[in-house]
Steps between C-alpha positions, in 0.01 A plus 500: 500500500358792339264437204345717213180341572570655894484828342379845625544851443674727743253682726788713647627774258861611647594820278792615651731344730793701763762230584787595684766212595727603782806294464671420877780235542290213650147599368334700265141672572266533198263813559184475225250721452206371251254794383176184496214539342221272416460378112105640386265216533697308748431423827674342785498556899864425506873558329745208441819579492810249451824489736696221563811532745435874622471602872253750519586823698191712418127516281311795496226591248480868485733579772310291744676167626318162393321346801658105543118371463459672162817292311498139466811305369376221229826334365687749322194767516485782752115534511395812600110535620248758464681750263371848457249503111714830453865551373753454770845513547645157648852565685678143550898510674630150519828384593724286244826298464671521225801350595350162602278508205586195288211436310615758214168680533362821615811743636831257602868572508744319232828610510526779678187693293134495592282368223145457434316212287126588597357274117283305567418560825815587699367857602308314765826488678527853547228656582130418527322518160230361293766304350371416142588615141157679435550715776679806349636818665734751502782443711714810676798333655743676746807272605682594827838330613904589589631689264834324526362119436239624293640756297245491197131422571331402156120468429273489261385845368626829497720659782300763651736538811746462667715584860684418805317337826717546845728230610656502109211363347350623195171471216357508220145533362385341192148584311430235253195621286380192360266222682 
């Protein structure tokens, strides 16, 4: 249980946030790029970040691959260890199914659509993230899948693009300005 008494303040600010979701017929892989900074007068050695029920493909901080001895799994917290005191970019891709997803949070299938409940904490089940409601960002979305299954691909935001992929897939890009 989480209580208000429990409570801290963020030490991660995540301004902006590059999610693309590449929709495939058996699995979906969730590519997230956090722009991380540290909050002034904060201080930690290490970022938590939430995932539950993702298969990790790749971590790099600045381009550079994680080291296995620098991330520590702590229940639902990816702990990653000695993070650099300057901004950084965090890349995450993780691996997701939708289609056995029955808990009704984070991305699942229902009835032939893809949908998303991420409230309260369902984003977890994405993509790593400091999953918590005082952790605000803004969120650029690009959704990738066959144009024939899928033939609208809806986000939050505004479209700001749009085209085919090979092998009759297609995307679109969605900017939504608001944390």
């Amino acid at each position: 249980s989480i209580f208000l008494s429990d409570y801290t303040a963020p030490v991660w600010k995540i301004a902006q946030v590059q999610l693309q979701i590449d929709i495939h017929e058996t699995f979906t892989e969730v590519t997230a790029e956090l722009d991380i900074q540290r909050v002034p007068g904060q201080s930690a050695s290490c970022l938590r970040l939430h995932g539950v029920g993702l298969e990790r493909l790749a971590l790099l901080i600045d381009g550079s691959p994680v080291a296995k001895e620098s991330l520590c799994e702590e229940g639902e917290e990816l702990v990653v260890l000695d993070v650099p005191e300057k901004p950084f970019i965090l890349k995450s891709t993780v691996r997701i199914y939708p289609e056995t997803n029955t808990a009704l949070e984070g991305l699942y299938a229902s009835g032939g659509m893809y949908c998303t409940q991420c409230e309260p904490e369902g984003f977890r089940k994405i993509t790593y993230f400091p999953d918590r409601p005082d952790v605000m960002s803004r969120f650029t979305t690009t959704l990738i899948a066959d144009r024939k299954r899928f033939p609208v691909l809806l986000s939050n935001g505004n479209p700001v693009g749009a085209g085919e992929v090979e092998g009759g897939r297609h995307f679109v890009t969605w900017d939504d300005p608001f944390p």
